[in-house]
Structure formats: structure tokens, C-alpha cells
C-alpha positions in Angstrom: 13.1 -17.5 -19.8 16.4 -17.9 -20.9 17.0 -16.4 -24.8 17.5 -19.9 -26.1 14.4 -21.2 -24.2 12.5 -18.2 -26.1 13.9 -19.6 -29.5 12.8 -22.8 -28.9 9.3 -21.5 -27.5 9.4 -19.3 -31.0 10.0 -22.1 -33.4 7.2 -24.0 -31.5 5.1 -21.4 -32.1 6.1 -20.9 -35.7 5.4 -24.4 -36.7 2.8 -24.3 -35.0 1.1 -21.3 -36.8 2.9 -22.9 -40.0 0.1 -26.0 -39.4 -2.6 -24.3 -38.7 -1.9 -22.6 -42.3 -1.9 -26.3 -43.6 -4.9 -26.9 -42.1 -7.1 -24.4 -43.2 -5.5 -24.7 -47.0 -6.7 -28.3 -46.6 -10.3 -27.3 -45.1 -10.6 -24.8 -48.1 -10.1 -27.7 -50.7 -12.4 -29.7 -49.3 -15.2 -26.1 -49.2 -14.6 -27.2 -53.0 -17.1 -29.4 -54.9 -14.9 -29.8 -57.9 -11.5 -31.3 -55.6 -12.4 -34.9 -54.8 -10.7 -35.9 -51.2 -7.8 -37.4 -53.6 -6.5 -34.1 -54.8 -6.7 -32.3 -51.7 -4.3 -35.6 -50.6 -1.8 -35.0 -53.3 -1.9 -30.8 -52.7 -0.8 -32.1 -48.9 1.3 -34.4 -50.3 3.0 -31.5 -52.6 3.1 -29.0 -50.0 5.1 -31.2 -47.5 7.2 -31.9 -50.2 7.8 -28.6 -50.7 8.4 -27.4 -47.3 11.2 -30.7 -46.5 12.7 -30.7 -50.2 12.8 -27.7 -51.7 12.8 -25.5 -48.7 14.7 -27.6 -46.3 12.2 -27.1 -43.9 11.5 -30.0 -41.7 10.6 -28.0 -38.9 9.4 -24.5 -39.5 11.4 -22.1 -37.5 11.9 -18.2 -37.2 15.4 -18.0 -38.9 14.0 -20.0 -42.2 10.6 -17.4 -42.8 12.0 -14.1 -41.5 12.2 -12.7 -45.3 8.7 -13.8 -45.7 5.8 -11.4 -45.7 2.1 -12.5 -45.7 -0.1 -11.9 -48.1 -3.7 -12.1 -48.3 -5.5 -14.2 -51.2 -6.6 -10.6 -52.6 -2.8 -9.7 -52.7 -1.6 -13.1 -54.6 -4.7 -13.7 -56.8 -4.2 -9.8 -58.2 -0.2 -9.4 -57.5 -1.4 -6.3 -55.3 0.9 -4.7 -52.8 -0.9 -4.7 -48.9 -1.7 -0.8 -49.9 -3.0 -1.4 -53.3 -5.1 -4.2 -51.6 -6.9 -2.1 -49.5 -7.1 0.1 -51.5 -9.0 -2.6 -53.6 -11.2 -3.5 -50.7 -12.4 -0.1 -50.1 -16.4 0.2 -49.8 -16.6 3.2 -49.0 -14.4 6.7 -49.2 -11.3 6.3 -47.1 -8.4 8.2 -45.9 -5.1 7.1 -46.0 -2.1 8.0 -44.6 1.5 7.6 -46.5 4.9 8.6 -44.8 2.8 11.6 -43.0 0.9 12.7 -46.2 -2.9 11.6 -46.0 -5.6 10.9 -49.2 -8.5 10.7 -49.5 -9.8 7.5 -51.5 -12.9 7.0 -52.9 -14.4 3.9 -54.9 -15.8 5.1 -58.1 -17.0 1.8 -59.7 -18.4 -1.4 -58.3 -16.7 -4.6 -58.8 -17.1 -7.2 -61.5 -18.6 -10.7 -60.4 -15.2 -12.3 -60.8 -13.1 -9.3 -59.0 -11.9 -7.7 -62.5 -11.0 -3.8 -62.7 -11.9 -2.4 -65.9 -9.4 -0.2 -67.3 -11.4 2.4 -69.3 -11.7 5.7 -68.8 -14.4 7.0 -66.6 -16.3 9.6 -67.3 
């Protein structure tokens, strides 16, 4: 495979992956009683509008997302970092390891019914 052959291959890839994204945001939406089949239309709708307009994405290749990082709906709904996420997840005591140091993290509450930390003090 010649390097621009594995570009092209790339980008397929990408957009590829890119739609499957799109896809399961639009299978989500419709997991939702509440969004009628006309909003999940108008969320596509938005989104492709985003991607083209805004973004200047028409198809999605490697060079235009290289800055971006994934992020788990736990990371965007909380504006968590991936180590601050998992550290949220935990069930259980965990060690972690940071730049060669490790710790050892245990949970010492259990989680509200809508995912909120409280901040008191705990005694």
C-alpha cells in the first residue's frame, strides 16, 4: 500500500467510524419516549449541518479530527477528565498508576440516583 493509498484507506475509515457515531446518536434518540421521530430528524438535520457548515467537514477525514479526543458521556455530562472519570466509575477499591507513582482509590459513598457527588464532609 502506497502512503497516499493508506490516507485514502484512513479517511474511509474515519468517516466511516464518524457514521457509525451518527448512528447510534440517532438510535439513542429514538431509546427516548419523550423525542418524537421529528426531533430526532431535526438533531440529524443539525448535526450534518454542523459537520458541512460550521466545521467544513463534508467528508470526515484524519487531518480535520486529529485535535480531537473522545470522551465518554460520563466525561461530558460531568466535565470530568478520562482519570477523574474512572475514578468516578470506581465500584470497588482500585489502584492507579500516575507518571510511575501508584494510589490506591477507594469509593467511600454510593452514588445518588441522578449521578450527583455530594460535597460534604464525611465523617
Amino acid at each position: 500500500m502506497s502512503v497516499k493509498t493508506f490516507w485514502q484507506w484512513m479517511n474511509d475509515i474515519h468517516t466511516r467510524a464518524y457514521a457509525k457515531g451518527v448512528k447510534h446518536m440517532k438510535e439513542a434518540m429514538e431509546c427516548h419516549p419523550r423525542i418524537s421521530k421529528p426531533m430526532v430528524e431535526q438533531v440529524l438535520i443539525k448535526a450534518e449541518e454542523i459537520r458541512e457548515q460550521w466545521d467544513g467537514l463534508r467528508t470526515v477525514t484524519i487531518d480535520d479530527t486529529k485535535d480531537e479526543q473522545f470522551k465518554t458521556a460520563t466525561e461530558m455530562i460531568h466535565g470530568l477528565t478520562a482519570t477523574e472519570a474512572f475514578i468516578f466509575n470506581l465500584q470497588e477499591e482500585a489502584v492507579i498508576s500516575i507518571a510511575g507513582r501508584h494510589f490506591n482509590v477507594q469509593p467511600v459513598q454510593k452514588e445518588e440516583p441522578h449521578g450527583d457527588v455530594h460535597t460534604e464532609a464525611i465523617e
